[in-house]
N, C-alpha and C positions, 0 to 999 in steps of 0.2 A: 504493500500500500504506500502510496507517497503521501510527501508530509508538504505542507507550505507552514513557514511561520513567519507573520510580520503581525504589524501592532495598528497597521489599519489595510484598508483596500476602497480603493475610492477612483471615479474616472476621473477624466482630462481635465473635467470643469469642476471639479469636487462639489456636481450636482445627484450623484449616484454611488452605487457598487455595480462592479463586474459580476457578471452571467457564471456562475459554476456548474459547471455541468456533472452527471453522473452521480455515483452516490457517496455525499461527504460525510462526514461524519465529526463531530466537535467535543473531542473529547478532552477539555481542559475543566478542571475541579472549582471553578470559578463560577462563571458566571454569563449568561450572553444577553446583551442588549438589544432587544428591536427597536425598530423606529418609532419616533415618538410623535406626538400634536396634537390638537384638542378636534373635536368633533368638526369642525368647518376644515382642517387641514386633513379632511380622508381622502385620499386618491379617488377620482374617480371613473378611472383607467386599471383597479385592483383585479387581478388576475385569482380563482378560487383556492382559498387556503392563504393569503396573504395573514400573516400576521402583523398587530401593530398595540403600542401601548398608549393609549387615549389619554390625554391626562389632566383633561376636563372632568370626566366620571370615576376618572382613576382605577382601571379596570383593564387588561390584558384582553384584544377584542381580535379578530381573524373575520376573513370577508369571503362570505356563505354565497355567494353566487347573485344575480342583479335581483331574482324574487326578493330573497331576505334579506341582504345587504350586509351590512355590519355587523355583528352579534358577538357579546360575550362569551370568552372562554369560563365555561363554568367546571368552579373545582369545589364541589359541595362534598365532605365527608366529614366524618365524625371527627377524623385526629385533625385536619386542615379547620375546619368554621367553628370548634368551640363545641359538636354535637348538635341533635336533632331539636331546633329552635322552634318554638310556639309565639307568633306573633299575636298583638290583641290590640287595635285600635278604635278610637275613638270612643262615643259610647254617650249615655247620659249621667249628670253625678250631681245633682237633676238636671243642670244646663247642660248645654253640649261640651263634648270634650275633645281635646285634639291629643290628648296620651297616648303614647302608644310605651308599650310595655312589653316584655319576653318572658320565658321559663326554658331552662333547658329540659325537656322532654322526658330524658333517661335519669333523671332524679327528683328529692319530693324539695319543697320548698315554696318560697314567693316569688311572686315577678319582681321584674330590676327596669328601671327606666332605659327605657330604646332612644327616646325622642318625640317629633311631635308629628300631628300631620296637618298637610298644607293648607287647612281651616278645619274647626273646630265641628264636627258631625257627626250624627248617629245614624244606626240603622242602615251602613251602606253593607256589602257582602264584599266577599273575601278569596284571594286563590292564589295560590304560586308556584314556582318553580325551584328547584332545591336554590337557588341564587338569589331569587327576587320575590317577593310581596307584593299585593294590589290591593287597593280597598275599591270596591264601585261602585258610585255613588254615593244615597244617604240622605240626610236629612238635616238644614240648617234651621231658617227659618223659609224655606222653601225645598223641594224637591231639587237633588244635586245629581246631575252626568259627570262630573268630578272623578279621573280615576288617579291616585297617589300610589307610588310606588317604593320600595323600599330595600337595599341590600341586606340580607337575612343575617348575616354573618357578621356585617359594621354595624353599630349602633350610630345612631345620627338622624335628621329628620326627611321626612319623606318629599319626596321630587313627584311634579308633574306629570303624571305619564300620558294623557288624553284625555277623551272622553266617552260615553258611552252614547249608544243611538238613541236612549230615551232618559232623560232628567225622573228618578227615581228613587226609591227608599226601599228596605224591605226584598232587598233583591239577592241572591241566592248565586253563591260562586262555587266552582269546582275546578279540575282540568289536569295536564296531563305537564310533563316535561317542555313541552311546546307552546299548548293551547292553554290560555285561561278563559271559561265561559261564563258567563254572567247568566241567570235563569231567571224571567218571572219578574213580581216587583209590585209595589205600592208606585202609581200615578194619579196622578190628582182627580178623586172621583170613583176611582175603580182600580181594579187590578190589570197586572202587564200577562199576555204567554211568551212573549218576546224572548228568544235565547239569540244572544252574541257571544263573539267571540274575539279574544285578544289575543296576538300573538306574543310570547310573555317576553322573551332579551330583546323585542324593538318598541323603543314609544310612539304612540299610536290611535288613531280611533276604534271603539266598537264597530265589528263588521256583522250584518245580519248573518244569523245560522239557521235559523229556523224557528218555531212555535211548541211554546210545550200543549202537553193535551189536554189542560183543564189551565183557565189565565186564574196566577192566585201568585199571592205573596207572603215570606216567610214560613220558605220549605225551608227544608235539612235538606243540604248537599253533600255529597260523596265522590269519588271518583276510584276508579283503577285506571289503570293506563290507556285502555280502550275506552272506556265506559264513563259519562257521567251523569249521577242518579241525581234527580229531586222527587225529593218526597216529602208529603201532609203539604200542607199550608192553608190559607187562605183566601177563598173566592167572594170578593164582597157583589159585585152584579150580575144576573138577577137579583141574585138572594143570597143573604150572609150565608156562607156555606164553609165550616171546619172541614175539611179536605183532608180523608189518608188514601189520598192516591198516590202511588211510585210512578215515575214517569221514568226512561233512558233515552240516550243519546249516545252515539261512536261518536267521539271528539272527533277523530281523525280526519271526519267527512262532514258534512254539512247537510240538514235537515230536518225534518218535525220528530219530537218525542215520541218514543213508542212505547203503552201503556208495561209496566212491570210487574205490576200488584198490586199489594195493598198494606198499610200500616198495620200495628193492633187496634189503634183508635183514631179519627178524625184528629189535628192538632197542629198547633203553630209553634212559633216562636222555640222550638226547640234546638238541643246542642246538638252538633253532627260532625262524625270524623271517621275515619277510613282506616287500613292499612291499603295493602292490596288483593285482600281475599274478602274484609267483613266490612260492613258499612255500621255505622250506632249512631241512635237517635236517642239522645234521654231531657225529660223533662219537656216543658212548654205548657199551653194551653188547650183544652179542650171546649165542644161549644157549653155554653150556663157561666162562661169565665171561672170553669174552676182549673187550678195548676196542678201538676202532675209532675210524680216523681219515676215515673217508668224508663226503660231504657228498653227499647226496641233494636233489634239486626237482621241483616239481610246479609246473603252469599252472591257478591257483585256480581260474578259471573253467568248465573244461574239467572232466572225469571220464577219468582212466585209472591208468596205473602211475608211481612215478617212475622218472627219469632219476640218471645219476652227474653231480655236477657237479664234483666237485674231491675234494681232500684238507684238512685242518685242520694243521697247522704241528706238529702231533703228536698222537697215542693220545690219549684222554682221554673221561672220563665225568663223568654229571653237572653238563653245561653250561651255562650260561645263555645266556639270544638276548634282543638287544634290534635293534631297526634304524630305518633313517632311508628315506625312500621310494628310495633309491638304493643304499645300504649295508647288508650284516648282520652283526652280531658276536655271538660267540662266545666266552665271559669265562668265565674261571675254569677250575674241574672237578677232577678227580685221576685218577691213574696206576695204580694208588692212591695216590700220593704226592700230596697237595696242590699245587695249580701256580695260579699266580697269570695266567698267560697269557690276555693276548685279543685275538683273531683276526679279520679281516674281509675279505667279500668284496665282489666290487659284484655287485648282486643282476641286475641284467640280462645277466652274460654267465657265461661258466664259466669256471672254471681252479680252480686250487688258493687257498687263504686264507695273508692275510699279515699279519706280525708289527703289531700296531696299539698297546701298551702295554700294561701292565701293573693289576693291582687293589691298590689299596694297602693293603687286609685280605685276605692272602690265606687264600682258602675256598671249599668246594665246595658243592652243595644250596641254592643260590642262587636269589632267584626273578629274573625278570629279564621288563622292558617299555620303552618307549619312547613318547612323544606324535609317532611319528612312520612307527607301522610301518601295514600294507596296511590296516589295517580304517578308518584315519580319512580 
C-alpha cells in the first residue's frame, strides 16, 4: 500500500482539494477535519455522501441526495447521548408553560430542566427521532400550527422547525426514524381526521398524509417502525362522542387510516408509549367526566382489541408517555388537581405501574416523547 504524508493538500488557487482516487484509507490516531460553514455556505453542487460540519446548528451533516438534501449525521446511543431521554414540554401550571424538562428513561428519579420552548403552550402532541424532538402545535390563547424542535441529547431551548397544515391543539404525534406524523386534533368548533406528516432531520412544513377514520382529538399515539397507531379520543360533531377506536397507518407510505380495533373503554386524554412490539394507554377520561386509572395494550403488529394491562399508581388525566425500548412512563396529569406524578411500567409484561419520580414543574397538557420509544 502506498503512503502520502504532508500536512495539507490544496489546488492552485487554495480554493479546493485534489481528486483521490481508489481506496484511501486515514489511518492517523488523531483526528480528521471536514469542511466547515453555516447553513447559507452549503454547496449546492454537493455530490451524495458529501460530508460537512454546519456550525450554525452545530451538528456533523452529509448530503442525502437533491429529495432530502442536507441531513444530520445521527449518533443516538446509550454510551454516546447520556441514555434513552424522555422529553416533556410545555403544559399548563395553570397558565401556559414553555418548560421543557427530561428523565433518563433507564432509571427512577425526577426530571432536570432541558430548557424552554419557543412560546409558552399546551396541548400540542409530540414525536421524534433518536436525535430530535417536535412539539405540534397547541394551545396559546388561540389555536397554534407552531412546530419547535429540539436536540434530545443537548439540553438548550427549542428552534423553529415549521408548521403544521392546520393551526390546532389536542393533536396526537407518532413516527418512525424518518417520519414524524401528527394525527387528529382540537380546531376551532370541532375536531381534525387530518394526518400529516414531517420529515424529522429537515425543517419544514406539514405535508398532507391522509385522514384518520373517525375526526377526534386527544388519542394515544404509538408507533413501531412500520406502523403508527391512534387510539380512543374525542369526537365533538355531530355528537360529543368518547371514542375507543384504534385506527393504523404504514408511515412509510401515505394515506387514510385503517380501522384496528378497539380500546377497553371509550376515553381521552390518556398516556401513550411504545417499544416496538407493545403499545400502552393508561389513564384519561371516560364519557360522565369520570378519570380513570386503567392501563390498556395492544401487539403493534397484529390487528385486534386491547387487552387490561394494569393500573396507574392513581386516577389521572391528561398524561404524558414517553418510553425506552423496555420501559413506559406516564408523567404528570391532574385529578383535576394538578399532580406532579410519574409512573412506569416494563413494557413487556403486565401488572400494575410504579412510583418512578417526580416533575419538577409540576403541570398537566404536557406533550411528551422519547429517542427511544417502538418507532426507532
Amino acid at each position: 500500500m502506498s503512503e502520502i504524508r504532508v500536512n495539507n493538500l490544496s489546488n492552485e488557487s487554495n480554493t479546493g482539494g485534489p481528486t483521490i482516487s481508489g481506496i484511501t484509507t486515514f489511518s492517523s490516531p488523531y483526528f480528521f477535519v471536514p469542511p466547515s460553514g453555516n447553513t447559507a455556505d452549503r454547496p449546492i453542487n454537493a455530490e451524495k455522501g458529501s460530508i460537512r460540519y454546519n456550525t450554525e446548528r452545530g451538528v456533523l451533516e452529509y448530503f442525502k441526495g437533491d429529495t432530502l438534501g442536507w441531513v444530520e449525521v445521527e449518533a443516538s446511543n446509550e454510551e454516546l447521548d447520556g441514555g434513552y431521554r424522555g422529553i416533556f414540554g410545555g403544559g399548563l401550571d395553570p397558565g401556559n408553560s414553555d418548560v421543557i424538562d427530561y428523565i433518563t428513561i433507564s432509571t427512577l428519579g425526577n426530571t432536570t430542566d432541558f430548557g424552554n420552548l419557543t412560546e409558552a403552550r399546551q396541548a400540542a402532541g409530540a414525536c421524534a427521532s433518536r436525535t430530535r424532538a417536535l412539539q405540534l402545535g397547541g394551545y396559546t390563547s388561540t389555536f397554534e400550527n407552531k412546530i419547535d424542535y429540539e436536540t434530545i441529547s443537548h439540553t438548550g431551548n427549542a428552534i423553529d422547525f415549521g408548521d403544521l397544515t392546520q393551526a390546532k391543539n389536542r393533536a396526537s404525534g407518532c413516527g418512525n426514524q424518518t417520519r414524524g406524523i401528527a394525527g387528529g386534533g382540537n380546531i376551532p368548533g370541532d375536531s381534525s381526521d387530518v394526518i400529516e406528516y414531517m420529515t424529522i432531520a429537515q425543517t419544514g412544513n406539514g405535508i398532507d398524509f391522509g385522514n384518520l377514520t373517525v375526526a377526534r382529538q386527544s388519542t394515544g399515539a404509538v408507533a413501531s417502525s412500520v406502523r403508527g397507531i391512534f387510539a380512543g379520543g374525542y369526537h365533538e360533531n355531530p355528537s360529543a362522542t368518547f371514542e375507543n377506536t384504534i385506527d393504523y397507518v404504514t408511515i412509510a407510505t401515505f394515506g387514510n387510516a385503517t380501522d384496528f380495533g378497539d380500546l377497553t373503554l371509550g376515553r381521552l386524554y390518556s398516556g401513550s408509549s411504545s417499544n416496538s412490539t407493545r403499545g400502552v394507554f393508561g389513564g384519561g377520561n371516560v364519557s360522565g367526566g369520570t378519570t380513570k386509572n386503567e392501563i390498556d395494550y395492544i401487539t403493534i403488529a397484529t390487528t385486534g382489541n386491547a387487552a387490561d394491562f394494569g393500573d396507574l399508581t392513581s386516577t389521572r388525566r391528561d398524561v404524558a408517555g414517553a418510553s425506552s425500548p423496555t420501559r413506559a412512563l406516564f408523567v404528570g396529569g391532574d385529578t383535576p388537581t394538578l399532580v406532579n406524578t410519574i409512573d412506569y411500567v416494563e413494557i413487556l409484561t403486565t401488572g400494575n405501574a410504579v412510583d418512578f419520580g417526580d416533575q419538577y414543574a409540576t403541570r398537566d397538557r404536557v406533550t411528551g416523547t422519547s429517542n427511544g420509544h417502538g418507532g426507532l
